[in-house]
C-alpha positions as CSV (number, residue, x, y, z in Angstrom):
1,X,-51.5,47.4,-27.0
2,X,-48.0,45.8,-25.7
3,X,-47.8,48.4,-23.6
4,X,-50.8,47.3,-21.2
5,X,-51.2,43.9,-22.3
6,X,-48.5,42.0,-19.8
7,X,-44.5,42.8,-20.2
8,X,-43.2,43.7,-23.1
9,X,-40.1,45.0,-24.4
10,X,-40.9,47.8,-26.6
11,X,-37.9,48.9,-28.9
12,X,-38.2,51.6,-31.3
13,X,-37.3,51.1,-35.2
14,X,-33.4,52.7,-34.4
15,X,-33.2,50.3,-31.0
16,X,-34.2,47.1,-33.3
17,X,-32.1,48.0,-35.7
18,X,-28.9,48.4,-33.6
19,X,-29.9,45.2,-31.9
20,X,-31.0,42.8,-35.2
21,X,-31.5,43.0,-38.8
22,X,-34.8,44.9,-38.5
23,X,-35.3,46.7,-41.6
24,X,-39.0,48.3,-40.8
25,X,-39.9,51.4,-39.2
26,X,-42.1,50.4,-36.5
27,X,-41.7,49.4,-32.5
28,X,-41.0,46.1,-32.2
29,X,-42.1,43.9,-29.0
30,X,-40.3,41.2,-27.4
31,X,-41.8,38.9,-24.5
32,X,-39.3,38.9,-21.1
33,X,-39.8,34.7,-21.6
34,X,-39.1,34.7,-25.4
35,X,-35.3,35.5,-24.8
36,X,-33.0,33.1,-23.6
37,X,-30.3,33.8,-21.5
38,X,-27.1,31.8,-21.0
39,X,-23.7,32.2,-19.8
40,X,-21.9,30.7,-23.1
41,X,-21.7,32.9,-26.8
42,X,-23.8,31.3,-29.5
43,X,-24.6,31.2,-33.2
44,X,-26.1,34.3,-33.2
45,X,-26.1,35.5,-29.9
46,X,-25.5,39.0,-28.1
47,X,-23.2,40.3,-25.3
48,X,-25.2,41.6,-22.7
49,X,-24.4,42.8,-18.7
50,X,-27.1,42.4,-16.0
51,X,-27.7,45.5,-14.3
52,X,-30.4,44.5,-11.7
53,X,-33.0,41.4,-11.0
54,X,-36.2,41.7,-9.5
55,X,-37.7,38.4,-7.4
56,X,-41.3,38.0,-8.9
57,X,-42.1,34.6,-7.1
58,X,-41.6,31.5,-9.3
59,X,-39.8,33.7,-12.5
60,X,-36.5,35.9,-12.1
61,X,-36.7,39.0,-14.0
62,X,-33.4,40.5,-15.1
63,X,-32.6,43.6,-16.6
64,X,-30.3,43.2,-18.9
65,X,-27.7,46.1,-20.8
66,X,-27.6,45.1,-24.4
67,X,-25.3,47.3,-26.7
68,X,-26.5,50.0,-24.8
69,X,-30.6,49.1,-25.1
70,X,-32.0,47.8,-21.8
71,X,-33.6,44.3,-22.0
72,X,-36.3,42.3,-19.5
73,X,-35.2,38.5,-19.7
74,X,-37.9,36.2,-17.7
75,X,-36.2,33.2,-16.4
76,X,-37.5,30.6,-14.4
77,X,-36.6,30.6,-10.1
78,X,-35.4,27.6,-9.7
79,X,-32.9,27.8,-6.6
80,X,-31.1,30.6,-5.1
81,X,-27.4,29.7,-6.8
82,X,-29.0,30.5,-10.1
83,X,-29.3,34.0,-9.4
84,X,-27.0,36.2,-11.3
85,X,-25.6,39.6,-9.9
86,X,-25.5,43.0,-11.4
87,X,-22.2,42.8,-13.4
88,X,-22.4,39.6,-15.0
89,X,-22.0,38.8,-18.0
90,X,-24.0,36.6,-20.5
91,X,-25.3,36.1,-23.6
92,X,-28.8,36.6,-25.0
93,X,-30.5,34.5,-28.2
């Protein structure tokens, strides 16, 4: 159903366990807005390298390069200096 119900990341069982402590053998899904970006490691937090954005009106959508899985972060378009470039680097939660 995530698949055609909105934006969803959809990991595999190997992809969510090199990302987290996923023990279970199922896909997992992750909503774009449910991860939070920032430019600053935190408790818990993982390294991650923007490789594109798209412009979707009000929300930012970034495609992010997490240990090797590729991530959709939702952010909010608030004003043009808060758009990152391909390259940089932050850290997801």
């Amino acid at each position: 159903v995530a698949g055609f119900m909105g934006n969803y990341n959809l990991l595999s069982a190997e992809q969510a366990r090199h990302l987290f402590a996923y023990n279970g053998t199922e896909q997992i899904a992750l909503r774009p807005e449910a991860i939070v970006m920032t430019s600053q490691a935190g408790n818990g937090s993982l390294q991650a390298s923007v490789l594109k954005h798209q412009l979707l009106g009000n929300v930012i959508r970034y495609h992010l390069d997490v240990k090797g899985v590729c991530l959709w972060v939702d952010r909010l378009n608030r004003r043009s200096s808060d758009l990152l470039p391909a390259g940089t680097s932050v850290h997801v939660h």
